[in-house]
C-alpha positions as CSV (number, residue, x, y, z in Angstrom):
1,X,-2.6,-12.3,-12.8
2,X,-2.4,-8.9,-11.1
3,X,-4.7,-8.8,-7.7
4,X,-5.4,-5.7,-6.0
5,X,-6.5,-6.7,-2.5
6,X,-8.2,-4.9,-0.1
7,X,-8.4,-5.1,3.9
8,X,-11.8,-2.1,4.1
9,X,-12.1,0.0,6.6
10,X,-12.9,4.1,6.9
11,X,-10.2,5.0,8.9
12,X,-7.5,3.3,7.4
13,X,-7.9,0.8,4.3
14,X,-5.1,-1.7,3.6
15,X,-4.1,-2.4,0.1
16,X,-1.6,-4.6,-1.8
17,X,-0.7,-5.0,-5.5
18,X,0.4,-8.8,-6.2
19,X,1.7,-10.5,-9.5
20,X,1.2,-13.6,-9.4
21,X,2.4,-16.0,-12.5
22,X,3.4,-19.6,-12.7
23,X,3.4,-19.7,-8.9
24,X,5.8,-16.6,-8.1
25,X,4.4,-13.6,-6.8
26,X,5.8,-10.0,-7.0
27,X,5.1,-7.2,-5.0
28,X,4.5,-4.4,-6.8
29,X,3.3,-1.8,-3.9
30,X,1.3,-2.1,-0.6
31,X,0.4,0.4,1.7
32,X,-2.9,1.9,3.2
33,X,-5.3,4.7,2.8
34,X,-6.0,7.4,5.6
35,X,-9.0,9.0,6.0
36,X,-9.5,12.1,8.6
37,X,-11.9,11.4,11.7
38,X,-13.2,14.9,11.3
39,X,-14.4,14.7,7.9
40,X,-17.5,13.4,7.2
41,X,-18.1,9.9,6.5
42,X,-19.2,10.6,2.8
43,X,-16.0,12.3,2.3
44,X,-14.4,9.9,4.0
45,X,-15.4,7.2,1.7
46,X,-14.8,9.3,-1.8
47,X,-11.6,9.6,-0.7
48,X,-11.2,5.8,-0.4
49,X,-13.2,4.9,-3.7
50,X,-10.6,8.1,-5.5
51,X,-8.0,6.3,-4.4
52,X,-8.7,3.0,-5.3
53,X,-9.6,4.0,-8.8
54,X,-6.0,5.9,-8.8
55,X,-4.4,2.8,-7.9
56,X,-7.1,0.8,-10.6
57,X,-5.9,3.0,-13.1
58,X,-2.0,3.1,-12.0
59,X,-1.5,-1.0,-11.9
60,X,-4.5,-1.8,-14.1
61,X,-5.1,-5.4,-12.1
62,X,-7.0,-8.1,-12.9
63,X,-9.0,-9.1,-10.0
64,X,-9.9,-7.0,-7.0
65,X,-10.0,-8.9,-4.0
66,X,-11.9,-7.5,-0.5
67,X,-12.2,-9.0,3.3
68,X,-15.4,-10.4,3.8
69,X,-17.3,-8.5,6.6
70,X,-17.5,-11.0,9.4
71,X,-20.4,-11.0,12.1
72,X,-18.4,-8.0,14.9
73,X,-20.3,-7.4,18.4
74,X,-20.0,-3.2,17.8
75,X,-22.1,-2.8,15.3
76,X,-20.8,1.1,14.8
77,X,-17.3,-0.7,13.4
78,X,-19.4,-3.2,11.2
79,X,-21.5,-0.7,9.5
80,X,-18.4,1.3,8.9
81,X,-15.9,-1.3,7.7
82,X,-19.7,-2.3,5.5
83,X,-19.4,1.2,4.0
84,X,-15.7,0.6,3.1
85,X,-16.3,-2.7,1.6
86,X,-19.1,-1.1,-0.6
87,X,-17.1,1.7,-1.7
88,X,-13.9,-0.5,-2.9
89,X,-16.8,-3.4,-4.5
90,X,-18.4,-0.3,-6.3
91,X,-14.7,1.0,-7.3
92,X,-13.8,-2.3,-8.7
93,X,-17.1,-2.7,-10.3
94,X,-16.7,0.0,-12.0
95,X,-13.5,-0.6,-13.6
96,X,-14.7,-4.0,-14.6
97,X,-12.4,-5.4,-12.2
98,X,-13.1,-9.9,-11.4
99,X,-14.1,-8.9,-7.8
100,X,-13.5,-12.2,-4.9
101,X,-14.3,-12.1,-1.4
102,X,-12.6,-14.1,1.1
103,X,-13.5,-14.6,5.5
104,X,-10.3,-13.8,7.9
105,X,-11.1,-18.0,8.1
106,X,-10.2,-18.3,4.8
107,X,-7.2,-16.2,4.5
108,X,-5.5,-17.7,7.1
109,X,-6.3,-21.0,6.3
110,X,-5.0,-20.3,3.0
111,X,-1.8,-18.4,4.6
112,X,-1.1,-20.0,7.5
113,X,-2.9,-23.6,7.1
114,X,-4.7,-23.0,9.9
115,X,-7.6,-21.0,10.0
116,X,-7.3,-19.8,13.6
117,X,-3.7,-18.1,13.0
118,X,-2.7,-15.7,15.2
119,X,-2.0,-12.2,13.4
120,X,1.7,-12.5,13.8
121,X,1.8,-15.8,12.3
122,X,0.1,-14.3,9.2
123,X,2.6,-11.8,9.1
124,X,5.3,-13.8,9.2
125,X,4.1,-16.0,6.3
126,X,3.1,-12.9,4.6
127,X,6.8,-11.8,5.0
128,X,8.2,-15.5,3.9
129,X,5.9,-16.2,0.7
130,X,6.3,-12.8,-0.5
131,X,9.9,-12.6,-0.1
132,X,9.7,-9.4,1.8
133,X,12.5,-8.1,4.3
134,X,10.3,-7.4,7.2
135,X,6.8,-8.0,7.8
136,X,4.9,-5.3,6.0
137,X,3.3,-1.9,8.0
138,X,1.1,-0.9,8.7
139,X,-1.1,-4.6,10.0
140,X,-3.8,-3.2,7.3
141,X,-1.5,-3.4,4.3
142,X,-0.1,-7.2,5.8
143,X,-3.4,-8.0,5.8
144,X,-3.9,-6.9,2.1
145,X,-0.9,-8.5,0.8
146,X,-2.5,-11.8,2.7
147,X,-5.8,-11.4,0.8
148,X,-3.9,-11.4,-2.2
149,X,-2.4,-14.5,-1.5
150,X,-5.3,-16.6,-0.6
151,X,-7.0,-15.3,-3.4
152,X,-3.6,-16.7,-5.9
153,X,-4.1,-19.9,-4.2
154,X,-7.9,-20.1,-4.5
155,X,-8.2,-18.9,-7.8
156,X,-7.8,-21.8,-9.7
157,X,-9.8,-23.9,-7.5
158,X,-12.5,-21.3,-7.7
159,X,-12.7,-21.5,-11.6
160,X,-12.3,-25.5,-11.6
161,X,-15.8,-25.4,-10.0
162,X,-17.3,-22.9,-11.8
163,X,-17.3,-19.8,-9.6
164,X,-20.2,-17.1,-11.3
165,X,-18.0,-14.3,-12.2
């Protein structure tokens, strides 16, 4: 399974590329996407969604994986990460991309084994389960590439249940 996973947000948005087969992932690229804080937000966002659909169209993954918007006291930085999140949803939905949605609870339960991780701790395991020289940079892209592993781990408990697709 290939998972694109994405940690939204308009200034910079995370994103890794994960294999994942018969318990072994593979990195195949992470990095982020910069926007400008002088363009406009609506040019801000097509250049996320144009980029996604590059990377869509370059890996051709399976599932596309977001950060769940959790509740944030400055509500200027929650209705912009929202508008991230929408674009990258609408991108994946449409390329016809499985799209799954996981909380920062959930990742680093799933990463960690504790769901109130510190960052570096997530990074580290990041680092260890990928089999990665260093902890990834920017934090945006480590938090990607941990999306993508709590989504490996969750996927087949999520289709033993009967998750609607």
């Amino acid at each position: 399974m290939l998972i694109l996973a994405i940690d939204p947000g308009t200034a910079t948005t995370g994103y890794g590329i994960v294999d994942y087969q018969g318990n072994r992932f593979k990195v195949k690229d992470y990095g982020v996407i910069l926007t400008e804080a002088k363009l406009p937000v609506e040019l801000r966002l097509q250049k996320i969604y144009d980029q996604l659909k590059d990377l869509i169209n370059r890996y051709g993954p399976d599932s596309l994986v977001v950060e769940q918007l959790f509740f944030n006291t400055n509500t200027r930085t929650a209705l912009a990460v929202g508008q991230a999140r929408g674009v990258c949803l609408l991108a994946g939905a449409h390329s016809g991309l499985e799209i799954a949605e996981y909380t920062p609870l959930q990742v680093k339960q799933a990463v960690v084994g504790y769901g109130r991780a510190s960052k570096i701790q997530v990074q580290q395991m990041v680092k260890t389960i990928l089999n990665l020289e260093e902890i990834p940079r920017p934090d945006d892209a480590a938090d990607a590439l941990a999306l993508a592993i709590c989504h490996a781990h969750s996927y087949g408990a999520n289709n033993l249940v009967g998750r609607p697709k």
